[in-house]
C-alpha positions, 0 to 999 in steps of 0.5 A, spaced: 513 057 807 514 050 807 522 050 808 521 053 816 519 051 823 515 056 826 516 057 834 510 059 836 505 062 843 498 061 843 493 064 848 487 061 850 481 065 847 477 063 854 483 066 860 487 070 857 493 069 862 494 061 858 499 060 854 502 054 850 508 054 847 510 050 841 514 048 835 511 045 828 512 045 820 505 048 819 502 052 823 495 053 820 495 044 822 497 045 829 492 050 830 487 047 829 489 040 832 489 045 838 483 047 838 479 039 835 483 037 843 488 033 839 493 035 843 492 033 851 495 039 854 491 043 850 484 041 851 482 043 856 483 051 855 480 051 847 480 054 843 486 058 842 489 063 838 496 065 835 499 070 839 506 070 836 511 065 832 517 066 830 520 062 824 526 059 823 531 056 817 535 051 821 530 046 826 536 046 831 535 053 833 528 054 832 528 046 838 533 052 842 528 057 842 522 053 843 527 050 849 528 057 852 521 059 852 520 054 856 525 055 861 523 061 867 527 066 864 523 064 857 517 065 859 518 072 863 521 074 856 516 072 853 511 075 857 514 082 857 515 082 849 510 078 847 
């Protein structure tokens, strides 16, 4: 599903009260660069698993939603759903 971005949660497989989220076109890519230490805000806390994502047509909502979850209210959305 290559026409999609997907906002995603992932969880640290070592602590599991540590969460990232992201936005990105291809999932299974940015796992894995998560989990090579690609990203700075990541590493220290791989390896990391999917823990929710949400996919969006439109990039303008899926930048909203990312914005959102990152915002207070998001996050304890996102702990209480998610």
């Amino acid at each position: 599903m290559r026409n999609f971005f997907y906002v995603y949660i992932l969880v640290s497989d070592g602590d599991e009260t540590i969460h990232y989220t992201g936005i990105t076109r291809d999932l299974t890519v940015r796992l894995k660069e998560h989990n090579q230490g690609a990203c700075i805000h990541t590493r220290k806390y791989r390896p990391w698993s999917i823990e929710t994502s949400v996919a969006f047509r439109s990039e303008s909502k899926a930048k909203a939603f990312e914005r959102y979850l990152k915002s207070g209210s998001g996050r304890e959305f996102a702990r209480r759903h998610f």
